[in-house]
C-alpha positions in Angstrom: 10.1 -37.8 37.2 11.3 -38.7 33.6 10.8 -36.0 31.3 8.7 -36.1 28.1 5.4 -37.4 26.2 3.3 -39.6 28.4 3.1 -42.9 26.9 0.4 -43.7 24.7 -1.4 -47.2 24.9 0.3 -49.1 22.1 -0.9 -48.2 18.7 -2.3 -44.9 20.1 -0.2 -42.3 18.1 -1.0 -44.1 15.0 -4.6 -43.6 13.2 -7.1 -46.1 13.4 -9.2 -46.9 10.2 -12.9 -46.6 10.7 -14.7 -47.2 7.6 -18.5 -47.0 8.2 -18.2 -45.2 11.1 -20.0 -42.0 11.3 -17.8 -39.2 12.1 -20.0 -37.3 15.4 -19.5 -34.5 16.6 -16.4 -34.1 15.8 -16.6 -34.6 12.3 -19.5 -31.9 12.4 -17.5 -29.4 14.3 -14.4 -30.1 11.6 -16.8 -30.0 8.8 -18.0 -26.4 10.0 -14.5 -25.5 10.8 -13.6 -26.6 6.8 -16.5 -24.3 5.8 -15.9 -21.1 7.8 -12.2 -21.1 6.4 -13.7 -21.4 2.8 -16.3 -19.2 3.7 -14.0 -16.5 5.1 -12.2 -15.9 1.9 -14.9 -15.8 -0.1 -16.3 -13.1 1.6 -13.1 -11.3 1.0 -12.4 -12.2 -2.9 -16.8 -11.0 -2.9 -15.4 -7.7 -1.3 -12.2 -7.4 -3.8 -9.8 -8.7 -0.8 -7.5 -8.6 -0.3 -5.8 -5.9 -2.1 -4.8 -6.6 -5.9 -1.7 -5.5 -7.2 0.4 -5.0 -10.8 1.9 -8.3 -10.0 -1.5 -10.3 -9.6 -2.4 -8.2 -12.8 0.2 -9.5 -14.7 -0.6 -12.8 -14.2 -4.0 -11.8 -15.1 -2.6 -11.0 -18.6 -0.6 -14.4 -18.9 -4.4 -16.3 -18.1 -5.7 -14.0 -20.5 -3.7 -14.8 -23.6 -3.7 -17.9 -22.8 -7.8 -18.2 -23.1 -7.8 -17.0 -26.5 -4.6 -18.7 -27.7 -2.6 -15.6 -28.4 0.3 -17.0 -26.2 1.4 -19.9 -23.7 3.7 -18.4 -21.4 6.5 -21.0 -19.1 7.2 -18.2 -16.7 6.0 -15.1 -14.8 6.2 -12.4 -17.8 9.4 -10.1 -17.3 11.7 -12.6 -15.6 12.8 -16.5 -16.3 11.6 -18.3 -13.1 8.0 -19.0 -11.1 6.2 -21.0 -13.8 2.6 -19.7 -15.1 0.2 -23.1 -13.3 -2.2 -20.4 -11.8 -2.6 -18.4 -15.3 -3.1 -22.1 -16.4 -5.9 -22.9 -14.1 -7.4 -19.3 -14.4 -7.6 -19.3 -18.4 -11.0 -21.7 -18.3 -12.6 -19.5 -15.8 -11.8 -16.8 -18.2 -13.0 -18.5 -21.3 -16.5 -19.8 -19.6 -17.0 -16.6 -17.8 -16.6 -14.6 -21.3 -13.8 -12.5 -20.1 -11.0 -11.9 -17.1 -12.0 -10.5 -13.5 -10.0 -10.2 -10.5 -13.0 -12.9 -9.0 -12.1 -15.3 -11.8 -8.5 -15.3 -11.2 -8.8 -16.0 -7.8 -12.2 -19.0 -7.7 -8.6 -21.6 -8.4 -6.6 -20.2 -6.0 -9.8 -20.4 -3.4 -10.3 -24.0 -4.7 -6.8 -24.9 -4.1 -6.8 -23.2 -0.6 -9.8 -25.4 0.2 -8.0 -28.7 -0.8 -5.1 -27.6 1.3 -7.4 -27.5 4.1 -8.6 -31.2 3.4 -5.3 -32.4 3.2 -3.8 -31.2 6.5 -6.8 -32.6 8.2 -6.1 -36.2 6.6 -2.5 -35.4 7.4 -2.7 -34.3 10.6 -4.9 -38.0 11.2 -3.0 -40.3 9.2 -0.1 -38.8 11.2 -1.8 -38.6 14.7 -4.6 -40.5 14.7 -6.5 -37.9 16.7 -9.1 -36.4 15.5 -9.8 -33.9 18.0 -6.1 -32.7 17.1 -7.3 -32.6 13.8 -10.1 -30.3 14.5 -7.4 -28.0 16.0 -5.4 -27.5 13.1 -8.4 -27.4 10.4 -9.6 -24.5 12.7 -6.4 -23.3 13.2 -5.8 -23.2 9.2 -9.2 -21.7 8.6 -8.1 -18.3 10.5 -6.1 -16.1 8.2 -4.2 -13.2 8.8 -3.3 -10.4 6.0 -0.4 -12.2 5.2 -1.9 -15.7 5.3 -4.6 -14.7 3.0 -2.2 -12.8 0.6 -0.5 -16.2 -0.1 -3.4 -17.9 0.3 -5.6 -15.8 -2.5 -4.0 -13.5 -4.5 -2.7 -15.4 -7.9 0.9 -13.6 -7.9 2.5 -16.6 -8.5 3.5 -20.0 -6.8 2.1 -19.2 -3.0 -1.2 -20.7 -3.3 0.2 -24.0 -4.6 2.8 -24.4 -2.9 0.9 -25.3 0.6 -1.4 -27.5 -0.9 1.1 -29.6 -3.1 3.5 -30.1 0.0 0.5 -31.5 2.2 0.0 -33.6 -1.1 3.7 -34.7 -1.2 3.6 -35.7 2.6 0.2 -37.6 2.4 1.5 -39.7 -0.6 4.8 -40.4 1.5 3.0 -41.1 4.5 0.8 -43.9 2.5 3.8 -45.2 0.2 5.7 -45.7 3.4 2.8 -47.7 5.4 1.5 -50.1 2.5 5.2 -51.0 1.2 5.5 -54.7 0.3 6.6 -56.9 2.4 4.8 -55.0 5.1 2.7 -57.6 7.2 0.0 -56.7 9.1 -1.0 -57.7 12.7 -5.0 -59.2 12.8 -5.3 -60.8 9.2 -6.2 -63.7 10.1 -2.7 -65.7 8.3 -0.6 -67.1 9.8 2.6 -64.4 8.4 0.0 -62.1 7.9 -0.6 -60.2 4.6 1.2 -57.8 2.5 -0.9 -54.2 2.5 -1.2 -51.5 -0.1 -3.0 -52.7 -4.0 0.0 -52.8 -6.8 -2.1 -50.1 -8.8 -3.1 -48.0 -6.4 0.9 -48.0 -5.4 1.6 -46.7 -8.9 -0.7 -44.4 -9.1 0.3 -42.8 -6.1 4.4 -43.3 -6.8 3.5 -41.6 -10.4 1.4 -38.5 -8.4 3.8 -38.2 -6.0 6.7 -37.5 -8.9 4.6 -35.7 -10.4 3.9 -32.8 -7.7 7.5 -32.7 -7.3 8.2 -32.1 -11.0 5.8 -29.8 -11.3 7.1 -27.7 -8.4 10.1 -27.3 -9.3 8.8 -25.6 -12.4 6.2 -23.3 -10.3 8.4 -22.1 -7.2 11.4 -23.9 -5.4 10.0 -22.4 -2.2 8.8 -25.6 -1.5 11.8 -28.1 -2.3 12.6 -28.5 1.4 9.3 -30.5 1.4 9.9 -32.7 -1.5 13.2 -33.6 0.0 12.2 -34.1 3.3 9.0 -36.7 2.2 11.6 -38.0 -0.4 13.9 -39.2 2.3 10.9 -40.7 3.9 10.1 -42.7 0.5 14.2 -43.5 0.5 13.9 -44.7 3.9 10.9 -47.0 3.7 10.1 -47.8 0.2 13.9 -47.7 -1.1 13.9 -50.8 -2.7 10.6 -50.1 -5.0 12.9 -47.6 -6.5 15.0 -49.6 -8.3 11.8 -51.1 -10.5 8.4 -50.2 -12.2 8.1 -47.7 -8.7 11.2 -45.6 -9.5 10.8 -45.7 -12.9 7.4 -44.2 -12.7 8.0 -41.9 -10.4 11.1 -40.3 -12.4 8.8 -40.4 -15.8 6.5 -38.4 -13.8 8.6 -35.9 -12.4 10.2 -35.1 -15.6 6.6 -34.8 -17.4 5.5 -32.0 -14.3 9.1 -30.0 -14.4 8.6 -30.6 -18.7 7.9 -26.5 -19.1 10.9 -25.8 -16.8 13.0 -28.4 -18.6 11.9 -27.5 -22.5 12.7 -23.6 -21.8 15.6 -24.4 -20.0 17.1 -26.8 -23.2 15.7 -24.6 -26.0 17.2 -21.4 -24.2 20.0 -22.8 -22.4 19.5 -20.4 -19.1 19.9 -21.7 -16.1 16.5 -20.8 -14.0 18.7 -21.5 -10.7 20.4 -17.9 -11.4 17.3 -16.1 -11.7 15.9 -17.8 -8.5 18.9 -17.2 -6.3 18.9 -13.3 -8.2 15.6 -12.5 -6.7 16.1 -14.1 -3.2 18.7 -11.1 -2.6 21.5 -13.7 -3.1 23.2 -10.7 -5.4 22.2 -8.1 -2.6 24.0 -7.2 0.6 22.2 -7.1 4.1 23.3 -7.3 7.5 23.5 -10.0 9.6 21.9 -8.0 12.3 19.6 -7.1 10.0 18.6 -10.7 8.6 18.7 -12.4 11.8 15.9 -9.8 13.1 13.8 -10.1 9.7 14.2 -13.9 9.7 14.2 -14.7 13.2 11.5 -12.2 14.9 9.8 -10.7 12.1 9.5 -13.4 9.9 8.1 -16.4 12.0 5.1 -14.3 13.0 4.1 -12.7 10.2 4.7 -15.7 7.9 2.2 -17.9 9.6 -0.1 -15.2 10.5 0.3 -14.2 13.8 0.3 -10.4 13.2 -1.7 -7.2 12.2 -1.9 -5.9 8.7 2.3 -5.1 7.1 3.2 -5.2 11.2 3.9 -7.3 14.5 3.3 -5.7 17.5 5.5 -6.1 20.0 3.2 -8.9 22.3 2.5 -10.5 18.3 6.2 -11.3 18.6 5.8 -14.1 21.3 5.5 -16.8 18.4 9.5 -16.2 17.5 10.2 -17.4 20.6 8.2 -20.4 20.9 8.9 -21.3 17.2 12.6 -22.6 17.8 11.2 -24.6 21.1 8.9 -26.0 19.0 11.1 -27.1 16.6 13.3 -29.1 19.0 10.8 -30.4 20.8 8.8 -32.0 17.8 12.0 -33.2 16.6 13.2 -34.9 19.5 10.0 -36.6 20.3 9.4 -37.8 16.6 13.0 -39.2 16.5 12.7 -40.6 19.8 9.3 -42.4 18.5 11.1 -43.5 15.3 13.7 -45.0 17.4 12.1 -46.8 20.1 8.8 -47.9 18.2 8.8 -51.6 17.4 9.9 -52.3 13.8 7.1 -55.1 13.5 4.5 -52.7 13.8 2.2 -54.6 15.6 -0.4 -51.9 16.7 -1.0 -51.3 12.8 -3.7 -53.0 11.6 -5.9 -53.3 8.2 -4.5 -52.0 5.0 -5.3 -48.2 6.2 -3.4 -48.2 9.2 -0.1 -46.0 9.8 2.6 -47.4 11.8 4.3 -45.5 14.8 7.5 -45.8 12.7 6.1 -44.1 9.6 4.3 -41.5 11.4 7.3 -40.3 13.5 9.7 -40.4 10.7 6.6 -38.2 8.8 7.1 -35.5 11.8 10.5 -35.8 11.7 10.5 -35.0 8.1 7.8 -32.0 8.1 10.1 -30.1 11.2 13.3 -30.9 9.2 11.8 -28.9 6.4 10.3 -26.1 8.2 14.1 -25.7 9.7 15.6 -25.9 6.4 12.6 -23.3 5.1 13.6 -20.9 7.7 16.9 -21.1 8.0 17.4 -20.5 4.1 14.9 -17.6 4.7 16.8 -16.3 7.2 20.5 -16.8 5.7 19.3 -14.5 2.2 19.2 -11.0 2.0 15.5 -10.7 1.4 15.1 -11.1 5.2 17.0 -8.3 6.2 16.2 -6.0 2.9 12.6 -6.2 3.0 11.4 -8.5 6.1 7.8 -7.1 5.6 7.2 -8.3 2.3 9.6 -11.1 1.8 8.0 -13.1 5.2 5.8 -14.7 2.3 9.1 -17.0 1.5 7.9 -19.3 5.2 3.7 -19.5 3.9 5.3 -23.6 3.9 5.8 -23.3 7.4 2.4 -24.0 7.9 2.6 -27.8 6.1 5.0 -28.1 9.5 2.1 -27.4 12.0 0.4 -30.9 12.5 4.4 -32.2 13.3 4.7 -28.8 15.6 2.1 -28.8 17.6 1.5 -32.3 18.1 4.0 -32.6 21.3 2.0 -29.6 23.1 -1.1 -31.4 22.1 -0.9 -34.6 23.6 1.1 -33.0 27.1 -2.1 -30.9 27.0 -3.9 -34.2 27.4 -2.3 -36.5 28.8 1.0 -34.3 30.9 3.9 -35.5 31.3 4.8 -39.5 31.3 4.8 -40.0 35.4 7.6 -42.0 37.4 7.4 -45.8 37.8 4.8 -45.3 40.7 1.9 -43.9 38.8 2.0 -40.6 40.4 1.4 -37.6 38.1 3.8 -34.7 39.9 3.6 -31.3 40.4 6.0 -31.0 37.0 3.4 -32.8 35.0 0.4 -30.8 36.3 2.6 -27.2 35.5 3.7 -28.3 31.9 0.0 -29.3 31.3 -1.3 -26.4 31.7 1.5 -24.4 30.0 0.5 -26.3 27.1 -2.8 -25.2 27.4 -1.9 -21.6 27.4 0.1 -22.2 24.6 -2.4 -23.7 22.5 -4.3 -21.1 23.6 -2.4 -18.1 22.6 -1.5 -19.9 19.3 -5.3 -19.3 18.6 -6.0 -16.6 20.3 -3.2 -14.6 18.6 -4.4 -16.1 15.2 -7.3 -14.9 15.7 -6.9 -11.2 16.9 -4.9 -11.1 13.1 -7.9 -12.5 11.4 -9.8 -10.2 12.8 -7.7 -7.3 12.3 -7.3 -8.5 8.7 -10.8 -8.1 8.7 -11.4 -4.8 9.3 -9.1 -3.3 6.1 -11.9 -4.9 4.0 -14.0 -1.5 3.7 -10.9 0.1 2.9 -9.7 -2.3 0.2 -12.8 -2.3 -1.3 -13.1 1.6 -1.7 -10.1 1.6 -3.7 -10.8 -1.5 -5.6 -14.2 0.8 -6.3 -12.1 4.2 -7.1 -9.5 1.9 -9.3 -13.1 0.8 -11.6 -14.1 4.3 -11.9 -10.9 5.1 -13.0 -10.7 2.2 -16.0 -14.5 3.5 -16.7 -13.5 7.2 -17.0 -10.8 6.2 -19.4 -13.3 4.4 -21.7 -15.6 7.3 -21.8 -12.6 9.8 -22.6 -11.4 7.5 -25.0 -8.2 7.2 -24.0 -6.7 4.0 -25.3 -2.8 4.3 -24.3 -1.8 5.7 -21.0 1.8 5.9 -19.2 1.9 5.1 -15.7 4.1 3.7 -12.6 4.6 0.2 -12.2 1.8 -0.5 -9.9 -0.8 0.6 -11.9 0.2 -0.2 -15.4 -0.7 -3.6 -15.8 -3.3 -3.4 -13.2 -5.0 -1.1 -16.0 -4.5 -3.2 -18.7 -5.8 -6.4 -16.9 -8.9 -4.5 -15.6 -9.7 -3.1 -18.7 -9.0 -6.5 -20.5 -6.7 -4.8 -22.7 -8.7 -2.3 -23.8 -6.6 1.0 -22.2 -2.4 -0.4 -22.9 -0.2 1.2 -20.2 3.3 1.5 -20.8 5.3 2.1 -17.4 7.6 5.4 -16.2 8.9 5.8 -13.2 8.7 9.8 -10.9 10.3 11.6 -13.5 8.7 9.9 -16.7 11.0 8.0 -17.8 10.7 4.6 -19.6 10.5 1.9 -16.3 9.8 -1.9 -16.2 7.4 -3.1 -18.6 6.6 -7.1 -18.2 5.4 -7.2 -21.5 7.1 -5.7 -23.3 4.2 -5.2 -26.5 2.8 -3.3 -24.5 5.4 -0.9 -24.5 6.1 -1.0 -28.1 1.8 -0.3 -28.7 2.0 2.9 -26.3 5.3 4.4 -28.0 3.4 4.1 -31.4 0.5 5.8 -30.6 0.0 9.6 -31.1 -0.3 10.7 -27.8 -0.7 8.8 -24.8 -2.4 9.9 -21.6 -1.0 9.8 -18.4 -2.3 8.7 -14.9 -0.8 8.9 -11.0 -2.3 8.7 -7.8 -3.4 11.5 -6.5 -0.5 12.8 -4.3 2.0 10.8 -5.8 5.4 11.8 -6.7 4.5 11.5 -10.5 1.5 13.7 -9.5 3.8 16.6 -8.3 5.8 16.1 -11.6 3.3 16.3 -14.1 1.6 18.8 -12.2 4.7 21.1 -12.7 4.9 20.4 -16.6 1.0 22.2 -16.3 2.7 24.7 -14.6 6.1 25.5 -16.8 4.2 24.9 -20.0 0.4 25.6 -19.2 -2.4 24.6 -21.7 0.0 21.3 -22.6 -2.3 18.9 -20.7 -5.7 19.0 -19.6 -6.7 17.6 -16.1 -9.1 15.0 -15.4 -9.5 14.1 -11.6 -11.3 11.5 -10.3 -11.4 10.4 -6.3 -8.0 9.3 -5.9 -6.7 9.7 -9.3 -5.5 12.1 -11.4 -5.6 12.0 -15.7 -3.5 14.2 -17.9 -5.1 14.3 -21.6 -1.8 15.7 -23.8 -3.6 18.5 -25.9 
């Protein structure tokens, strides 16, 4: 028995248009699939979920000023990389909505989430042609774990773009590649048959695709693994069309989307590469024990949301052992397809279509940059310093899944290709259904974190409810300036819309972090500033002794989960 993908019929692993046609049940089941992802996260940004942070806050702020034209920040405030696009798109809300809400800052990210969602479906069809694969994958994407949705929804810069601009990228490539000129396609009724893709259109998408990439590089360089890979598909296809209108269009565009990153970087002269390769850990030191464990185990699981809440269980940890299987697998079948499929295209037909060649060279691409993605992951401190958190460096790995999972798919379906006599063997049957189980788990495990994700949203939503009653108890004492930790400082200020101005200390009061730095300079003016901790909190314990050395010298406020000290 020869080993590998069953073969299709010719033409079959390459989509078919079907204008007119009306899209049955599976179009119903994927359109209900499309609105229980949506649906799913806005029942959590309804119910404050997930969990907001100083860092979402600050961004917040950025929006903020930006709606009433007191500033137009490039980057993230307090450091000189991850550019400001989702301040950007929030500042409207802000401005129509009369002022800024955790709910306002996160309708664009929920928006772009949604057209992520849209464009791995046409994705995973322009590269498939399978639309009950496609329904996988849109339901598969519509789950979300705590990490997933983290990325996914809470505006802390770059995450929620990045996903849906790399499914952009790849898209674009995918249709540069199969309506190049001097493509001919089969059926047209001439005798050479006819050139496919409209000049305009071309442009239009050559100028988009230049675009996203310039712009990219300006909001997070996460993603650049992507925008090589489908570049190298637009080399390898469309190379020519570079050296005209095409290239030049393409390069005016990119240089218009990375124009922020550009101006800052000529008017300032800094080199945003430094502070990118700063706070990767790149500067840090971590074992390689310790970053092979936090790249290899940890991070594949919970970075595309196969895991409980800040955790993988032991059984969650499955998925870092199928990952690197799946990545050779996909690989060697999509370069075995660009190899042995028949340069002509013959099977493609109408203006639509996508070649065998195009599509496997696609796949090739996505795995290519989900290896580059993880192994840079993996290779940087971050991994092994804080595998937790940092596991939000692979959210691109899920761009990758169409290109993963396709292989599994179609043994699933069809088993293994059988031996010249027809016969399907015993080898066939067994890797069928171990693709079944694996498609299986891959859900079923998806799933378990979704629901698990699930049930913190009480929780989340308590404190979301004890953080307003603390901003409300600060208005009706009056208190204008406060000095607080880092992860409630600008949380405060956002939440109050500037109204209370925290300046930051860290456990023993001294002067910490501040992002903005006005805000520092406002509080250190003022007569005499409040201060607030969490209840239990190291800054708690230390205030609570400065009541005790010096009694009478503040005066206690406490509120569910929060404590206020009013300086007398």
């Amino acid at each position: 028995m020869t080993v590998g993908v069953r073969e299709q019929p010719r033409g079959a692993d390459s989509p078919r248009p079907r204008p007119g046609v009306r899209p049955g049940l599976v179009g119903w089941l994927t359109g209900l699939a499309v609105l229980a992802g949506v649906g799913y996260r806005l029942w959590l940004l309804l119910h404050a979920a997930p969990p907001t942070n100083s860092d979402e806050a600050t961004m917040g702020l950025a929006a903020l000023h930006i709606a009433r034209g007191e500033g137009f920040p490039v980057w993230f405030y307090g450091q000189q990389y991850m550019g400001t696009l989702e301040a950007y798109l929030a500042a409207p809300v802000f401005a129509l909505a009369g002022g800024p809400s955790l709910l306002g800052l996160r309708l664009p990210t929920l928006a772009l989430y949604a057209l992520f969602l849209l464009l791995a479906w046409r994705l995973t069809l322009r590269l498939t042609g399978d639309r009950w694969f496609g329904l996988l994958m849109v339901a598969l994407l519509a789950l979300g774990s705590d990490r997933i949705v983290k990325n996914q929804l809470i505006a802390g810069g770059g995450y929620p773009e990045m996903n849906a601009a790399g499914a952009a990228l790849a898209v674009l490539a995918v249709d540069l590649a199969t309506g190049r000129p001097g493509r001919r396609s089969a059926g047209s009724g001439e005798p050479h048959g006819r050139t496919t893709g409209r000049p305009g259109r071309r442009l239009a998408r050559w100028a988009a695709w230049g675009f996203l990439a310039g712009l990219m590089l300006w909001v997070d360089p996460l993603v650049l693994p992507y925008v090589a890979a489908t570049g190298a598909v637009l080399v390898g296809f469309c190379g020519r069309e570079l050296y005209g209108a095409a290239g030049a269009l393409l390069a005016a565009a990119a240089v218009l989307g990375a124009a922020p990153l550009l101006l800052h970087s000529l008017s300032t002269g800094r080199n945003p590469l430094h502070a990118v390769l700063a706070a990767s850990g790149a500067n840090a030191s971590a074992g390689w024990p310790d970053r092979l464990h936090g790249g290899l185990v940890l991070g594949p699981g919970l970075g595309m949301g196969f895991c409980a809440p800040g955790q993988c269980a032991t059984w969650q940890l499955w998925w870092a052992l199928a990952l690197p299987l799946l990545l050779a697998i996909a690989a060697a079948t999509a370069w075995r397809a660009l190899r042995t499929s028949d340069a002509a295209d013959p099977a493609a037909v109408g203006p639509d279509a996508v070649s065998p060649r195009v599509a496997a060279a696609a796949r090739l691409a996505l795995v290519l940059a989900a290896v580059a993605t993880l192994g840079a992951y993996t290779v940087s401190s971050s991994a092994g310093l804080t595998p937790v958190e940092s596991s939000r460096y692979l959210s691109c790995l899920l761009i990758s899944l169409p290109a993963l999972l396709w292989p599994v798919w179609t043994v699933a379906r069809h088993g293994l290709r059988p031996a010249a006599t027809g016969r399907r063997g015993v080898g066939s049957t067994l890797a069928r259904s171990v693709a079944v189980v694996l498609l299986a788990a891959t859900l079923g495990t998806a799933a378990h974190a979704t629901w698990r994700a699930a049930e913190t949203v009480p929780a989340t939503r308590a404190a979301e409810a004890r953080h307003t009653e603390l901003v409300s108890t600060l208005r009706q004492l009056g208190v204008r300036h406060v000095r607080a930790g880092y992860w409630t400082c600008n949380r405060l200020t956002f939440t109050s819309a500037e109204q209370v101005v925290c300046a930051v200390v860290d456990d023993t009061r001294r002067p910490g972090f501040d992002r903005y730095p006005a805000y520092r300079r406002e509080v250190d003016s003022a007569a005499a500033p409040a201060w607030v901790a969490p209840a239990g909190s190291p800054r708690a314990g230390v205030l609570d002794e400065r009541q005790r050395v010096t009694p009478g010298s503040l005066e206690l406020v406490t509120i569910e989960g929060w404590r206020i000290y009013l300086p007398r």
